[in-house]
Residue, then its C-alpha position, 0 to 999 in steps of 0.5 A: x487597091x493592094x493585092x492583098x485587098x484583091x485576094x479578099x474582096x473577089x470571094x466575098x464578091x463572087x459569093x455575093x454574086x451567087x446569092x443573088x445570081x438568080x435574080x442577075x440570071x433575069x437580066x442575062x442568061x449568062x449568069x449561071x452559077x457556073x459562071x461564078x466557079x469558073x472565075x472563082x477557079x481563074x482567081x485561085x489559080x492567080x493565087x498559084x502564079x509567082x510574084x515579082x518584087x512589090x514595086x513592080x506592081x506600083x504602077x499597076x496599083x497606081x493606075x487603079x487608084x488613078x482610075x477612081x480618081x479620074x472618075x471623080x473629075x468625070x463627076x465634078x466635069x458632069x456638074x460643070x455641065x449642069x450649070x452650063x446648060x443653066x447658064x447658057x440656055x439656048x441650044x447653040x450657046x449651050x452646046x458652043x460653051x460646053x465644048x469650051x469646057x471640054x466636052x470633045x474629050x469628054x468621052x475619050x477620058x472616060x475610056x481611061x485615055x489620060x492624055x483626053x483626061x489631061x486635055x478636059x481638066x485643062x479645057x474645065x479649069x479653064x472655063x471655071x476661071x473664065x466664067x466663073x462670075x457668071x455660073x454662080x449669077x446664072x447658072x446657081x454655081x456655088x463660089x466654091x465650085x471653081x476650088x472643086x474643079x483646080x483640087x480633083x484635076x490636081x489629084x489626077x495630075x499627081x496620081x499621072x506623074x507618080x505612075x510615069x515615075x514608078x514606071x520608068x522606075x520598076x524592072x523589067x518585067x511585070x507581075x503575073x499574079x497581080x496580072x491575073x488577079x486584076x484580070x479577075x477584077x475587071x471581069x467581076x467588074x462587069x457583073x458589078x456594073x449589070x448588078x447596079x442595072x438590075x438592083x436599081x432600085x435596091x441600093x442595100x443589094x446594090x452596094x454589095x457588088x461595088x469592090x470599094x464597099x467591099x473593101x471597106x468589109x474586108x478591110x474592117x474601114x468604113x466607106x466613109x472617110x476624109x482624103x485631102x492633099x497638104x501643101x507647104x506655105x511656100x509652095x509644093x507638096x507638104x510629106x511626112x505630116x501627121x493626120x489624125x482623127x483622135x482616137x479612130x485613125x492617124x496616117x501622114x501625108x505621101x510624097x506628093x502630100x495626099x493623105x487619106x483616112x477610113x472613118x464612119x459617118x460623122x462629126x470629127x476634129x481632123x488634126x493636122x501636124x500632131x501634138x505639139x507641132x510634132x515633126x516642126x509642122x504647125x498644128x491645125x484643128x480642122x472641123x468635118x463632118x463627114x456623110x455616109x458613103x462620102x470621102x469628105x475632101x480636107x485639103x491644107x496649106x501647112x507651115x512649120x513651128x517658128 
């Protein structure tokens, strides 16, 4: 998330906040509406705070994007373990083969410990292709589970090594405003995660205190998408190749060869490579559809014209 999309989204989430403070205030006592003018107050004055040069903030911005990743993987892991416990259904084979999955770890990682993180992917991956025959026979795994797993902890791994490098490569010092307006973030994050306890069963109300719906409003994006990563033929990542929805959105692939792009819920043709092969990559038509609130993942294995 930029810090543009930062300064956007906490006011709309505090307003939020406060048409539904009182019902929040039933939960916790501390959810006065002077708890919402205090951080709006601690927000402007992060606007007031100077700022370094943006790549000072790379690594910062980095980690947020690599912390919704990790959450992804975290997903994808809980569902390894719902076909463990399928496949191995007595207690002391379940519990062995799912700390051969990488369940010690488990918590670790999701405190943002990367080196846990690292340490579960591996153990996951691991298991899948070992196991894999016997999953989908017992445990109802689809075929292309295994896929799901290696593609998420690969999208860890390059988010991992592009926030070491822009570290090591920003100057000394860090950014006190974008410090500041994350600090902002994370204690709004704390209502959002009691908002999502107290309107449980009020999804419509609910949504409106996750920051990437928000986003999606200040942003004018959707909350659907597609996001993929495109690979060269011969091997490593596929840079600089048009994606394009025809149109509603077009991007082209990073450095490490992600891409991403907002669109609503639907069916579309993703083209990969644009008109003509343009840049000398072959052109590929991709068909998905794409649900409501899903960033559909497209990955793609890219070659050049001739």
């Amino acid at each position: 998330m930029s810090q543009s999309d930062l300064t956007r989204v906490l006011p709309l989430a505090w307003q939020n906040y406060l048409d539904y403070q009182p019902s929040l205030a039933k939960y916790k006592v501390r959810y006065t509406p002077e708890l919402a003018t205090a951080a709006l107050g601690r927000f402007e004055a992060a606007l007031l705070l100077p700022d370094v040069q943006a790549r000072n903030a790379d690594p910062e911005l980095t980690r947020i994007e690599l912390a919704a990743q990790g959450r992804e993987f975290l997903e994808v892991w809980q569902w390894l373990e719902g076909y463990i416990e399928d496949t191995y259904p007595g207690a002391a084979s379940y519990k062995a083969m799912r700390d051969a999955a990488g369940y010690k770890s488990y918590a670790a990682a999701a405190g943002s410990d990367w080196s846990a993180m690292t340490a579960l992917m591996n153990s996951a991956k691991q298991f899948v292709k070992l196991h894999d025959k016997e999953l989908q026979e017992k445990g109802d795994m689809p075929d292309t589970f295994a896929a799901r797993v290696t593609a998420e902890a690969a999208d860890v791994e390059t988010l991992l090594l592009r926030m070491a490098r822009e570290a090591q490569a920003a100057t000394d010092g860090t950014s006190a405003r974008l410090t500041a307006l994350l600090a902002c973030l994370e204690e709004f994050m704390g209502v959002s995660r009691d908002a999502q306890r107290v309107f449980l069963r009020q999804p419509d109300v609910a949504r409106l205190f996750q920051v990437e719906y928000l986003r999606g409003l200040v942003g004018g994006g959707a909350q659907a998408g597609v996001r993929g990563t495109l690979t060269r033929a011969g091997g490593g990542p596929a840079a600089g190749v048009p994606v394009a929805i025809a149109g509603l959105a077009d991007t082209v692939s990073d450095a490490d060869g992600r891409f991403a792009l907002a669109v609503a819920a639907g069916t579309y043709t993703v083209v990969l490579g644009g008109n003509g092969g343009s840049g000398g990559w072959a052109r590929q038509e991709l068909p998905v559809t794409v649900e409501a609130g899903v960033k559909k993942r497209v990955d793609g294995v890219m070659g050049k014209v001739g």
